[in-house]
Residue frames relative to the residue before (quaternion, step in Angstrom):
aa qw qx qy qz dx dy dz
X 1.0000 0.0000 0.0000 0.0000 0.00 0.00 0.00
X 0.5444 -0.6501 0.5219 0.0931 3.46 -0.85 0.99
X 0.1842 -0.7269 0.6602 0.0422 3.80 -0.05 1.10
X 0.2535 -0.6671 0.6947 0.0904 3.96 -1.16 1.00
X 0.2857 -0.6976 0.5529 0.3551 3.26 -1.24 0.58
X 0.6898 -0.4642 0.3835 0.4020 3.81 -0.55 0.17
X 0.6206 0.6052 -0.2187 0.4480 3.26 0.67 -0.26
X 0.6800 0.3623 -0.1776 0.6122 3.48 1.27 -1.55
X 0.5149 0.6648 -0.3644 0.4002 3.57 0.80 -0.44
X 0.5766 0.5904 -0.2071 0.5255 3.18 1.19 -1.61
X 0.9623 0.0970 -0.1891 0.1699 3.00 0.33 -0.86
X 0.0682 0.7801 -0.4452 0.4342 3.03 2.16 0.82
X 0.7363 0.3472 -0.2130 0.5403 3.58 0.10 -2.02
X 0.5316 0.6466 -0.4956 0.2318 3.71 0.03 -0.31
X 0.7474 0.5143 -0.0609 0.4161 2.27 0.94 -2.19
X 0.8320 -0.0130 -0.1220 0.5411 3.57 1.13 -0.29
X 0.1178 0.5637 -0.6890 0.4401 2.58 0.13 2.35
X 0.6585 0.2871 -0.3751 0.5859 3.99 0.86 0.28
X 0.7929 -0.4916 0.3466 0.0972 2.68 -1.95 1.47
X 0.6846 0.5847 -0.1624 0.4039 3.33 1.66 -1.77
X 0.6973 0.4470 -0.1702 0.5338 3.36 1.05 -1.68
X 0.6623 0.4539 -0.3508 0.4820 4.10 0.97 -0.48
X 0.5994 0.4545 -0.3971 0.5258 3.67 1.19 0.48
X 0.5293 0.4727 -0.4517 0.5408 3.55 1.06 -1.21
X 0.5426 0.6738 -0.3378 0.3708 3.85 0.11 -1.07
X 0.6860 0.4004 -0.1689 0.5836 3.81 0.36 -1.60
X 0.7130 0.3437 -0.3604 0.4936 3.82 0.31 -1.36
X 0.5526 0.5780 -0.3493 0.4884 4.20 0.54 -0.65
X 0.6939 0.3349 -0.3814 0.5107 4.30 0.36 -0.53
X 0.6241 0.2983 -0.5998 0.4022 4.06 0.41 0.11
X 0.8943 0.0494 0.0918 0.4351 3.83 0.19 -0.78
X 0.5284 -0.4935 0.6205 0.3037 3.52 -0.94 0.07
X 0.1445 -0.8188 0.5483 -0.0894 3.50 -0.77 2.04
X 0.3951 -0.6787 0.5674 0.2477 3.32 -0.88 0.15
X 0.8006 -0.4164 0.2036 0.3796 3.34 -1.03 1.22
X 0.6900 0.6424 0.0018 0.3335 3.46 0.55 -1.84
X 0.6545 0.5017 -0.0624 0.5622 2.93 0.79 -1.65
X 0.7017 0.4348 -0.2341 0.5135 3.62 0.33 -1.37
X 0.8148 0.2952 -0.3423 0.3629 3.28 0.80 -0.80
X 0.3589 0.8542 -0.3188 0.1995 3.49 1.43 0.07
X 0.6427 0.3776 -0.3288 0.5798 4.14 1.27 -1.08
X 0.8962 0.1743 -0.3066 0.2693 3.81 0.44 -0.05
X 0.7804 -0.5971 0.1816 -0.0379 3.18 -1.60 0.62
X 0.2623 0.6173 -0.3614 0.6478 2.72 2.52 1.05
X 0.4140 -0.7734 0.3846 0.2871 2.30 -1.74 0.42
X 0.6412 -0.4391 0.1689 0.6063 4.33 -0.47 -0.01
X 0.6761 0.5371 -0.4423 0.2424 3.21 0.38 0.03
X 0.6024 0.4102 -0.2577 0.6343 3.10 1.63 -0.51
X 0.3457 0.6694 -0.3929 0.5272 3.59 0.88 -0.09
X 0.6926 0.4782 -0.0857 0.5331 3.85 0.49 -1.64
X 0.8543 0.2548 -0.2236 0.3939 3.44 0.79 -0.72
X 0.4739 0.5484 -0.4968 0.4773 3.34 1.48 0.50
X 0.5428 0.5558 -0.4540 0.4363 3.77 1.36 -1.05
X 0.5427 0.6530 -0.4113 0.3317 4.11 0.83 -0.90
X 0.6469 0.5398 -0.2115 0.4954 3.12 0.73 -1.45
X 0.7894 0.2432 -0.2235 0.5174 3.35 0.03 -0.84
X 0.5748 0.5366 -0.4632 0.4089 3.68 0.43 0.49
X 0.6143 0.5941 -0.1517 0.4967 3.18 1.17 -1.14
X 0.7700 0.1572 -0.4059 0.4665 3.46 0.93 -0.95
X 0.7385 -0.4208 0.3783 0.3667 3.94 0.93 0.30
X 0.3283 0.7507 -0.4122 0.3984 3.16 1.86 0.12
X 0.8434 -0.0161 0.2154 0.4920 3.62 0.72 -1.29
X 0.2731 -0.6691 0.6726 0.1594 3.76 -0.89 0.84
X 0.1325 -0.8299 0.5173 0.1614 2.74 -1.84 0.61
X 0.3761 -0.7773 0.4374 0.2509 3.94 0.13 1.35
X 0.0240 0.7656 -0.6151 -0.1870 3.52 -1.05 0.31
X 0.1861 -0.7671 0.6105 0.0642 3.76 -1.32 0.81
X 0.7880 0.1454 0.1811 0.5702 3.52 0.34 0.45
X 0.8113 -0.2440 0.3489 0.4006 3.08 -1.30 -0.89
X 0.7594 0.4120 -0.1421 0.4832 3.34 1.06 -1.17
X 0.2057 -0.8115 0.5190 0.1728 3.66 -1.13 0.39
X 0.0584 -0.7710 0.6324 0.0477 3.88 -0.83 0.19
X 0.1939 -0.8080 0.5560 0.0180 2.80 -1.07 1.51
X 0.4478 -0.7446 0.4551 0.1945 3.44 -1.05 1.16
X 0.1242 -0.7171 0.5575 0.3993 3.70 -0.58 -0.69
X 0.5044 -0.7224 0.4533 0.1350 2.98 -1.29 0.52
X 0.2298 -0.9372 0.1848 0.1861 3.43 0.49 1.25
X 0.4671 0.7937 -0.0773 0.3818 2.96 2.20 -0.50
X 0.6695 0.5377 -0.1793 0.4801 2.76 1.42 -1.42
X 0.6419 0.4862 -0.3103 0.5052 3.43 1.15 -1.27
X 0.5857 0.6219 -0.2984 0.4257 3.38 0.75 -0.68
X 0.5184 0.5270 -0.3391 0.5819 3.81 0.91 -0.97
X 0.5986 0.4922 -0.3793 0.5056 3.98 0.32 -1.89
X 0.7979 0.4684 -0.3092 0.2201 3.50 -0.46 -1.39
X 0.6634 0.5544 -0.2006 0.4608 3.17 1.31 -0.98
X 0.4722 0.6928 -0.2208 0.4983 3.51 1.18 -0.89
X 0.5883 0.6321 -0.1020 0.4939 3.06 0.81 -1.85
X 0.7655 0.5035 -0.1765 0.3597 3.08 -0.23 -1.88
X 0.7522 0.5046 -0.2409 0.3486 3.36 1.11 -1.41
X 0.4492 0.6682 -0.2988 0.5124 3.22 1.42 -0.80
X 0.8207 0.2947 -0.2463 0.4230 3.11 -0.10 -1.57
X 0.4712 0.5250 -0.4180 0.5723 4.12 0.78 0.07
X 0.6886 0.4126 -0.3485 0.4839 3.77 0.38 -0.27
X 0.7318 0.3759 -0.2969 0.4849 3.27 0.65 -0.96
X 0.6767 0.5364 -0.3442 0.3686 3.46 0.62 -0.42
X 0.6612 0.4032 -0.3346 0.5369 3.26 0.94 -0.35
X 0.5444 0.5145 -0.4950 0.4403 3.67 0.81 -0.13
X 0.6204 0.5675 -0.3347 0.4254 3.65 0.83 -1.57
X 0.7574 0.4164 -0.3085 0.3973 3.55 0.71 -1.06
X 0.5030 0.6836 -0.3601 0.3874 3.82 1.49 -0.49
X 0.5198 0.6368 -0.2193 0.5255 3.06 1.68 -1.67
X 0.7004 0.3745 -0.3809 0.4734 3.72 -0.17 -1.21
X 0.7729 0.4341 -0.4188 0.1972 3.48 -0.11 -1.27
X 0.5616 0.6220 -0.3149 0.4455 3.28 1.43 -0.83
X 0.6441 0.5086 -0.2832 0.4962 3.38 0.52 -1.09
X 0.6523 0.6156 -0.2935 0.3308 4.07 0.92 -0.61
X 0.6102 0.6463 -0.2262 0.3985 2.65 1.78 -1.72
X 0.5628 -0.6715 0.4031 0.2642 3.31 -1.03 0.90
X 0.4494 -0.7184 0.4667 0.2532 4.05 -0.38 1.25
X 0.0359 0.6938 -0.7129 -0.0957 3.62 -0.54 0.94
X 0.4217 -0.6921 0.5824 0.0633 3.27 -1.71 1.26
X 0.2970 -0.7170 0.6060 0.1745 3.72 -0.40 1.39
X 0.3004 -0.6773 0.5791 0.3401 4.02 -0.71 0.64
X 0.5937 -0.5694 0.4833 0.2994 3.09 -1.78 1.20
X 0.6149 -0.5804 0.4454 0.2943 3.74 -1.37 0.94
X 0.2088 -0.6173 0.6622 0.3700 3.56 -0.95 0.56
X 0.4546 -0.4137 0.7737 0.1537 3.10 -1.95 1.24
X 0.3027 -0.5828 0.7535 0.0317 2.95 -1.93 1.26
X 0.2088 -0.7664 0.6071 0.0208 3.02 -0.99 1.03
């Protein structure tokens, strides 16, 4: 298992904490896309288009090949993979707490009687 350093993590989730780069992302797992294309279902322009590909280069999300004139950008399946796992751990911690929680909460409630007060 691959140990992240806090930092790259950071910037994994950064990088897909926007709406824009978690589509490029989805359209990037059938195939390796060219620049264009990827930028083609949304409604920015390429320059900003270019700076979401940054972001996700940077956190390791995705490479970008050039051929010529034109570029195509891969994703990087590993990286997401690292996230997921991360994830994963978390979500094993919390589950076993939630489930600690239930069982307690099942267990049947025994009532200590209330002291008699001397008077």
């Amino acid at each position: 298992m691959v140990k992240l350093q806090p930092n790259r993590l950071d910037g994994i989730f950064h990088a897909l904490s926007d709406s824009t780069r978690r589509s490029m992302v989805q359209r990037l797992s059938d195939r390796p896309t060219r620049i264009v294309d990827l930028a083609a279902p949304f409604k920015i322009s390429l320059p900003a288009i270019s700076k979401h590909i940054r972001v996700l280069e940077t956190a390791g999300l995705v490479t970008r090949h050039k051929q010529g004139r034109e570029s195509t950008i891969h994703l990087q399946a590993n990286t997401i993979s690292q996230a997921i796992d991360w994830l994963a751990r978390h979500r094993q911690m919390w589950d076993a707490s939630f489930d600690n929680l239930e069982a307690f909460l099942k267990k049947p409630q025994t009532t200590k009687p209330k002291p008699k007060i001397k008077e």
